[in-house]
C-alpha positions in Angstrom: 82.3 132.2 120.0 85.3 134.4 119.5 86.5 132.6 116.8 84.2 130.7 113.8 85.2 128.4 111.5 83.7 126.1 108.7 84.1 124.7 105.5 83.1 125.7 101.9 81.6 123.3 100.6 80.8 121.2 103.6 80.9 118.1 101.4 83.5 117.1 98.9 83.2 114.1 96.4 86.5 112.1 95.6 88.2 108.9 94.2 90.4 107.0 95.7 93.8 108.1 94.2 92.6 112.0 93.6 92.1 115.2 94.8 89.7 117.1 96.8 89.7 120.9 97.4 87.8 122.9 99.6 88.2 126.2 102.1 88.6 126.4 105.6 86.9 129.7 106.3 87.4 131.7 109.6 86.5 135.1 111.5 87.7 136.5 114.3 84.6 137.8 116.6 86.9 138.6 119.5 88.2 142.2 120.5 92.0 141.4 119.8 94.2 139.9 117.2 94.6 136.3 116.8 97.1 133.9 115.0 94.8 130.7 114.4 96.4 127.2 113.7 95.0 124.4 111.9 95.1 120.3 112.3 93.4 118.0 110.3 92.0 115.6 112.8 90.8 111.9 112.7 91.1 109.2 110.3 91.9 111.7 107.0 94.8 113.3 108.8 96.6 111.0 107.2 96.0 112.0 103.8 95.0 115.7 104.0 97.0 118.8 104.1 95.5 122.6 105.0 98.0 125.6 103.6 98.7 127.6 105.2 99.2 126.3 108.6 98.1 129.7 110.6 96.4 132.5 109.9 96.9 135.8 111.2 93.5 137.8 111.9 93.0 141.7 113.3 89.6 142.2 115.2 86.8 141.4 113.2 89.0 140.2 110.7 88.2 136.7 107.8 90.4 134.6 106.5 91.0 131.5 104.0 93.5 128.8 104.4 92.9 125.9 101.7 92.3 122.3 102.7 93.7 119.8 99.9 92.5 115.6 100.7 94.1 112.7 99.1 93.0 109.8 99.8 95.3 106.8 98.4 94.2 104.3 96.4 94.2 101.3 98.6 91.6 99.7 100.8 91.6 102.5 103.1 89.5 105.0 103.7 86.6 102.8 103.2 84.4 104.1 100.1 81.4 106.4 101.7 81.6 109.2 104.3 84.6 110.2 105.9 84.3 112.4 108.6 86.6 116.1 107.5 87.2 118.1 110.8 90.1 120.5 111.0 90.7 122.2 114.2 91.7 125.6 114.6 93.5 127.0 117.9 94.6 130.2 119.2 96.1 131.6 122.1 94.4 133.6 125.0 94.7 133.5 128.4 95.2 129.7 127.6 95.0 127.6 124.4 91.4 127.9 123.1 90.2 125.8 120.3 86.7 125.3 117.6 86.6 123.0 114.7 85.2 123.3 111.5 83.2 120.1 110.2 82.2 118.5 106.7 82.3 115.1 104.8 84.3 113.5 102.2 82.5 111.3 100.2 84.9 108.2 98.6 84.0 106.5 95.7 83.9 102.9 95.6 87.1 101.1 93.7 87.3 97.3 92.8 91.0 96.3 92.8 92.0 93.2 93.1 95.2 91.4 92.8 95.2 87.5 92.1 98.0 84.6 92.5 98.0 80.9 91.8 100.5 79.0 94.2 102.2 76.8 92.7 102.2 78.0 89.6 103.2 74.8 88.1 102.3 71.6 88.7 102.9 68.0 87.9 100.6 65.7 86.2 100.2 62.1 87.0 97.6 62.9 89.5 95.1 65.9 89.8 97.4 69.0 89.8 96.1 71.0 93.2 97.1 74.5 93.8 95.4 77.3 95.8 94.3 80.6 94.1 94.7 83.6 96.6 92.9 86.7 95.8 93.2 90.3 97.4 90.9 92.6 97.5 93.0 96.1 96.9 89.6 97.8 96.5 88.1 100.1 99.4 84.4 98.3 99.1 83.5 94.4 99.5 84.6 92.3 96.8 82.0 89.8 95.1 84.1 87.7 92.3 83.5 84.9 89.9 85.8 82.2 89.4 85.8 79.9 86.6 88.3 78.2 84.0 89.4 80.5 81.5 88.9 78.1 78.4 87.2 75.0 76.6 90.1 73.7 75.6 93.3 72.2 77.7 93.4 71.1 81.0 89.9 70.8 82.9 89.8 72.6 86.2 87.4 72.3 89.2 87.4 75.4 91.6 85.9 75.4 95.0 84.4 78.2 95.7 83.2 79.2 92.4 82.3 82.5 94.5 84.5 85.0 96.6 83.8 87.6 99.3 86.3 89.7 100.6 86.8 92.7 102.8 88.9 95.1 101.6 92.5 94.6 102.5 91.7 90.8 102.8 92.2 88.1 101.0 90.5 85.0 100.4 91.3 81.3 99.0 89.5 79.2 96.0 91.2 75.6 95.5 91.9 74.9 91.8 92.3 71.1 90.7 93.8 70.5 87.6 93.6 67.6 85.3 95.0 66.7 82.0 92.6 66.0 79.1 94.4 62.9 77.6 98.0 61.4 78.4 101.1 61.4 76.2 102.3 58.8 75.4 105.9 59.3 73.8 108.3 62.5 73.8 109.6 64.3 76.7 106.6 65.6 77.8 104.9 68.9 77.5 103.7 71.8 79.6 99.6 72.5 79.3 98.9 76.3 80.3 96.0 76.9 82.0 93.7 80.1 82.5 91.8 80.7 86.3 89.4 83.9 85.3 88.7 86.0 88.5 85.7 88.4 87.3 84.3 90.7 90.0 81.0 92.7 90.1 81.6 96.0 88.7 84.9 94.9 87.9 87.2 94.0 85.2 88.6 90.4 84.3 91.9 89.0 86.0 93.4 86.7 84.4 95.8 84.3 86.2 98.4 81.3 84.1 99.4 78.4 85.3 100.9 75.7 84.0 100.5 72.1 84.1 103.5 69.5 83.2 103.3 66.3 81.3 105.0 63.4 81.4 105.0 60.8 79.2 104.2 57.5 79.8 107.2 56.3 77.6 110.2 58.3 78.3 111.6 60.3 74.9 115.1 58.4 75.0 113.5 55.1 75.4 112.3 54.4 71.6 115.6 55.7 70.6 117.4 53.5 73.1 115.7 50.8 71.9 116.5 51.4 67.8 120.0 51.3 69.4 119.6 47.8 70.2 118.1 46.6 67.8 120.6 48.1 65.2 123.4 46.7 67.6 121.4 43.3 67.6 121.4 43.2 63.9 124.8 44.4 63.2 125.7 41.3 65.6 126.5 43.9 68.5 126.8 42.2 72.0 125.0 43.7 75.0 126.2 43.0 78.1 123.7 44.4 80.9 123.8 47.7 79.8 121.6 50.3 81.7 120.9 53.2 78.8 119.7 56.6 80.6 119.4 60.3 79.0 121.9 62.0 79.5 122.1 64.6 82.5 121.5 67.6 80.4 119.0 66.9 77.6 118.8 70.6 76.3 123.2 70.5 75.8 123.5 74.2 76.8 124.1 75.8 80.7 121.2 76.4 82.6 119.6 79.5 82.6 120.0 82.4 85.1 116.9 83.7 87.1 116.0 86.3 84.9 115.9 83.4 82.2 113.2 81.9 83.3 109.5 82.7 82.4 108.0 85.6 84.5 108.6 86.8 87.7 108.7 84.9 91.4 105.4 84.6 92.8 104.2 86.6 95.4 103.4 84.6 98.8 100.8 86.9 100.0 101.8 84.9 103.9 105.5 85.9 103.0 105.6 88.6 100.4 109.7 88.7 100.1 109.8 85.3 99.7 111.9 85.0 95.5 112.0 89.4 95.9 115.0 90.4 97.6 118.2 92.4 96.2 121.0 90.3 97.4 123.6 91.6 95.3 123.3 95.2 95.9 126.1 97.8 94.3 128.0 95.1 93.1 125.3 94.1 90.9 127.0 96.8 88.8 130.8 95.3 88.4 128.6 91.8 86.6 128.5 91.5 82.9 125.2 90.2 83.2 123.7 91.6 86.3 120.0 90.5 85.7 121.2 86.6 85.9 121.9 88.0 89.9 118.5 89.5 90.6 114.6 88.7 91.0 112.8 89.3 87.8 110.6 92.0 87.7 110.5 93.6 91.3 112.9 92.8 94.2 113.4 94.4 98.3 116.4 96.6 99.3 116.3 95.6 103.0 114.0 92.8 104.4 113.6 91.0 108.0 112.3 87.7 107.3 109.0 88.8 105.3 108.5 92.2 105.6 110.3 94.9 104.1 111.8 98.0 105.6 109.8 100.9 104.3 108.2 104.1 105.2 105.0 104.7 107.4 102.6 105.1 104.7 100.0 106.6 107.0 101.1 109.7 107.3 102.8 112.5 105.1 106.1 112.0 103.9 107.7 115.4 103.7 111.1 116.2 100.8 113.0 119.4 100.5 115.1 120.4 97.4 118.6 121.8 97.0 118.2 123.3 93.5 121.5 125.0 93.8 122.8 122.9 90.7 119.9 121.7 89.3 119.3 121.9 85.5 116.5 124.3 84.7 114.1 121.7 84.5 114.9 119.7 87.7 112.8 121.0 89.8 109.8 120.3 87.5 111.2 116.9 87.0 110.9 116.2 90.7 107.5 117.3 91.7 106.1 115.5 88.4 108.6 112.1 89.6 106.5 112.6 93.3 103.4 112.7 92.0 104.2 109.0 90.2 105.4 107.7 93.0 102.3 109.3 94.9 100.3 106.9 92.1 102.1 103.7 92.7 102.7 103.4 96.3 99.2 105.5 97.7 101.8 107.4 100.2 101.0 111.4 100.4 104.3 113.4 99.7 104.6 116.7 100.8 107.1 119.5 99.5 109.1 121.5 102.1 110.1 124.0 99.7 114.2 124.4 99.2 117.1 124.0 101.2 121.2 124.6 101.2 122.0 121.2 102.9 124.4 119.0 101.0 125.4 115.5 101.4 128.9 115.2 100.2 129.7 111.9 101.5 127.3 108.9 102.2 126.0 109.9 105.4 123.5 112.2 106.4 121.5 112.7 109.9 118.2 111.7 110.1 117.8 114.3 113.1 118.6 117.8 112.6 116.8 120.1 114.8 118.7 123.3 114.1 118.0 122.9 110.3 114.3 121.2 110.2 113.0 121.6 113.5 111.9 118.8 116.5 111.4 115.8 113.5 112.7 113.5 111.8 114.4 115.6 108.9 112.9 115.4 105.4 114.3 113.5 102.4 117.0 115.5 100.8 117.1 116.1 97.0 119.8 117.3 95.5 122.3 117.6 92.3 125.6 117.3 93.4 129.3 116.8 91.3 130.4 113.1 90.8 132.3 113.5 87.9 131.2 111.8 84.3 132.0 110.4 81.0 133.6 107.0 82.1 131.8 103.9 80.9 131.1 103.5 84.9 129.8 106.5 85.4 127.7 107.4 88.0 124.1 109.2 87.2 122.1 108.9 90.7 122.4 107.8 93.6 119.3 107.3 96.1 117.8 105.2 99.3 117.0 105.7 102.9 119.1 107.5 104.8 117.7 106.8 108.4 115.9 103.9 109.8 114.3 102.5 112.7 112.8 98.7 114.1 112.0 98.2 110.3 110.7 102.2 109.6 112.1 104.2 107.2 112.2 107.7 108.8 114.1 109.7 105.8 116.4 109.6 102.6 118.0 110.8 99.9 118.3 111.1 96.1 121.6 112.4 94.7 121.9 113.2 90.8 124.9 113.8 89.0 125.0 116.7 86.6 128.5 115.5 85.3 126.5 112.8 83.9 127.2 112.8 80.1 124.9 110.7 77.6 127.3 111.1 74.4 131.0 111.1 75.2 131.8 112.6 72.0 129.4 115.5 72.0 129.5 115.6 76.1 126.1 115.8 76.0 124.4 116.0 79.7 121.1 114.3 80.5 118.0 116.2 78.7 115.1 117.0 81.2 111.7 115.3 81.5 111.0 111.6 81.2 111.6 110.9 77.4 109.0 110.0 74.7 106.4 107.5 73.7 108.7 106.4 70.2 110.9 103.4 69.4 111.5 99.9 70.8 114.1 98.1 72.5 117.1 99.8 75.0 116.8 103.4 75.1 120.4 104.1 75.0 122.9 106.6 76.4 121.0 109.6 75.1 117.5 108.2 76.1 118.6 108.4 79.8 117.0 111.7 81.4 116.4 113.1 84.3 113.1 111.8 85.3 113.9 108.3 84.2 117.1 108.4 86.9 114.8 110.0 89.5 112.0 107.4 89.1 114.5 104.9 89.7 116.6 106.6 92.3 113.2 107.2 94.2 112.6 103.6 93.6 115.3 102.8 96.1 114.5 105.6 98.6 111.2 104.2 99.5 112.7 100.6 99.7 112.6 99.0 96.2 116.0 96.5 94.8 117.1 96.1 91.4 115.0 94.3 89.1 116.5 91.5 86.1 113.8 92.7 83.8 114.4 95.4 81.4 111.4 96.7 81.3 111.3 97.7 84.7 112.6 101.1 85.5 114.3 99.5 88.7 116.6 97.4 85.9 120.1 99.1 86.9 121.7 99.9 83.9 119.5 102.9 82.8 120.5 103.0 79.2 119.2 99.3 78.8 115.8 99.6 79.9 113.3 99.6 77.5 110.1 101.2 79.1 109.6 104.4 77.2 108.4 107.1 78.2 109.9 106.4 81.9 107.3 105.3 84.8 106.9 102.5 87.2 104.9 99.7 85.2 104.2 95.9 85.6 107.1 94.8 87.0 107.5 97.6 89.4 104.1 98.3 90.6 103.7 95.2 92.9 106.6 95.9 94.7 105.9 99.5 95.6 101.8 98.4 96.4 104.2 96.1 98.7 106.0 99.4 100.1 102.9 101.5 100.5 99.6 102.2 101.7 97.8 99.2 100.6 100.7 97.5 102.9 99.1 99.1 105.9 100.7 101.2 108.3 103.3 101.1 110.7 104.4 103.3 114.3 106.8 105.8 113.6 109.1 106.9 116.1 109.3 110.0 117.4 112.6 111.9 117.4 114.2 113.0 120.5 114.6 112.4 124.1 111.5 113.4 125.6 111.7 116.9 124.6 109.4 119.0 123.4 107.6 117.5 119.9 106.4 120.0 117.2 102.8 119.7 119.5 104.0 119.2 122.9 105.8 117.1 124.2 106.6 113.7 122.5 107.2 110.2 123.8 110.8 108.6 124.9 112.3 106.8 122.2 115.6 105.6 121.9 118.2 108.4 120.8 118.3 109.2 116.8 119.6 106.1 115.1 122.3 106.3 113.1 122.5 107.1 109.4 121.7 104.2 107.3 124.8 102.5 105.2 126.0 104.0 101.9 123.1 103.9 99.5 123.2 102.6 95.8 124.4 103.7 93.2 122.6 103.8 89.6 124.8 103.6 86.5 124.2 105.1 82.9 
């Protein structure tokens, strides 16, 4: 063979949502020099990356490029063997190939996610709902399913035992009945407790809540002291129908994010109660959250899926650090590798560009500058002018999409930003600290915090009414400390990423000639997305 390959160690042990390492060694036997290539092939190209990508060799000559496998955490790969193979290539007389083989052994996870639908019911009769659970885990799923306490409503639940693939989900039916009936008052709401207890796994607990009427409505006993005072007093009644009044509780009725938790999540229609309506003018409302979906919401949805990145394949960004503070760049490979976390996608660093994007358009296509793909997401510090109470601090979202595909973005940070108008004080690097409660403030806004939320939007996340979501979008009000994606925010991006499965991508260009060959027609480039939002201190 003129040219061997293999890899050192053969066989690599990972979890799902970690790092593998290993080396791709090569020789060339052959009596000239060679420039080798390498591809990851088969189901872990996906989520594997070899640096660097060719290898220059003299006669007789080794070398080491560096193989680095990610596999998300999310139903796929399946936990066990996973076949590594990375081909190398080099030119001859014609293009000659070998591979070099070895295994990656995945862990088994247990994940699951669990919703009860509705999540309130009426009494009067058995309450029925249906509990949903989805196995987020990369092995089968064997679960428990029983009432979470002795007291309150009793529940039957058919089947008491689930089995699910991973990436599936499976149904138990849940009948609730109240333990005695109430007789006067307005009624009361019984909460209720479905324990979903897996082998191997941790507890999930999931509320509901049961509503009570009363037999006797609460205004009738004091209806009916009214007439008999009136009776006594020698009042007349003349047919007169007494009712409560419209609005027993005498103040407005509350806004969305008033009410107690979040929407729930449909897994047959996951937008359904999660979509961003509102948009940038969320930010001209006094009280923006009363507009928006409590905890997690969808920038751009057709009917119940949301536009979002193929999550299947690497996402590649680039970085103008022309402006950047001296801790930006930092700031943004630490803000990838969260986002990495919460949404199981693979993000790969191009290194740094001088492209700009003044206005609020950019191509998705750029072949001069990037090559024959789709060009990478753009991040950048730009001038936007600060210190006004409606200052702008980031701005960020797709930038290019396609039949429901993001293909690329942008993030945009503001280094006029100020934090302290009377100091001028600019945003402070990094993502803040553990201390304090409530909103941050002005000067708890940094630069991680904006690009978490700014990244947010780019891979297809809306604003949030919660504050403790870092997609809530008046920065200085959230309350999460330090800044990352938490409860609220991490079901939406599972929603966005790998554990949503994957999704064709299409290739750029006419059929010409593709980075290997030549690539499929597709329609020409679509045009750049519309402006994207922006994020206020």
């Amino acid at each position: 063979m003129t040219v061997e390959a293999f890899l050192e160690p053969e066989t690599l042990s990972v979890e799902s949502g970690a790092s593998a390492r290993c080396e791709v060694r090569v020789r060339n036997n052959g009596n000239a020099p060679r420039e080798l290539g390498f591809r990851i092939l088969g189901e872990a190209s996906a989520w594997t990356t070899v640096f660097p990508r060719t290898v220059s060799l003299p006669p007789g000559g080794e070398g080491v490029a560096r193989l680095l496998a990610s596999p998300p955490r999310g139903p796929r790969p399946l936990a066990g063997p996973v076949p590594l193979t990375v081909e190398v290539s080099w030119r001859g007389a014609d293009v000659q190939t070998t591979v070099a083989e070895g295994t990656l052994e995945v862990a088994p996870m247990v994940q699951l996610s669990a919703v009860l639908m509705p999540p309130r019911g009426a009494s009067g009769e058995p309450s029925r709902h249906l509990l949903v659970v989805e196995n987020r885990g990369n092995t089968v799923l064997r679960a428990s399913v029983r009432s979470g306490g002795a007291n309150g409503p009793v529940l039957d639940i058919d089947p008491s035992r689930l089995t699910v693939a991973p990436g599936e989900s499976a149904d138990a039916g849940v009948t609730v009945r109240a333990p005695k009936t109430v007789l006067t008052g307005r009624g009361s709401e019984e909460v209720f407790q479905v324990l979903v207890e897996p082998d191997g796994g941790s507890v999930v607990t999931v509320e509901g809540r049961l509503h009570r009427e009363s037999i006797v409505p609460g205004w009738l006993p004091k209806a009916a002291a009214g007439v008999l005072a009136l009776a006594l007093t020698g009042g007349l009644l003349r047919g007169t129908v007494l009712s409560p009044s419209s609005d027993d509780t005498g103040g407005a009725a509350p806004g969305r994010a008033e009410l107690s938790g979040a929407a729930p999540t449909d897994p047959r229609c996951v937008t359904l109660g999660h979509e961003d309506e509102v948009g940038n003018s969320v930010h001209k409302e006094p009280r923006p959250e009363r507009l928006l979906p409590y905890e997690y919401s969808f920038m751009r949805v057709s009917g119940c899926t949301p536009t979002r990145f193929n999550p299947c394949e690497p996402i590649h960004f680039v970085i103008n650090p022309a402006k950047a503070p001296p801790g930006g760049p930092g700031d943004v490979q630490a803000a990838m590798a969260e986002l990495a976390r919460a949404t199981g996608m693979t993000f790969v660093d191009d290194g740094t560009t001088d492209e700009t994007m003044p206005g609020n358009t950019r191509l998705s296509y750029q072949p001069q500058r990037y090559g024959n793909r789709w060009a990478p997401i753009l991040i950048a510090w730009e001038s936007q002018g600060g210190g006004g109470e409606d200052q702008t601090v980031g701005r960020g979202g797709a930038t290019g999409f396609f039949n429901g595909v993001i293909l690329t973005g942008y993030v945009g940070l503001n280094v006029d930003a100020i934090v302290n108008p009377v100091k001028r004080s600019p945003l402070q690097d990094g993502f803040g600290t553990a201390s304090g409660s409530g909103p941050i403030g002005p000067e708890g806004v940094t630069w991680g915090r904006v690009l978490l939320h700014e990244l947010g939007h780019l891979v297809g996340l809306g604003h949030a009414g919660n504050h403790a979501t870092l997609m809530y979008p008046q920065s200085a009000a959230q309350t999460t400390r330090p800044a990352k994606f938490n409860a609220g925010d991490l079901p939406g991006l599972r929603l966005l990423g790998r554990e949503a499965g994957c999704l064709p991508t299409p290739q750029p260009g006419v059929g010409t000639p593709g980075p290997a060959g030549p690539v499929n027609p597709t329609p020409s480039p679509p045009a750049p997305a519309p402006p994207t939002p922006n994020h206020h201190s």
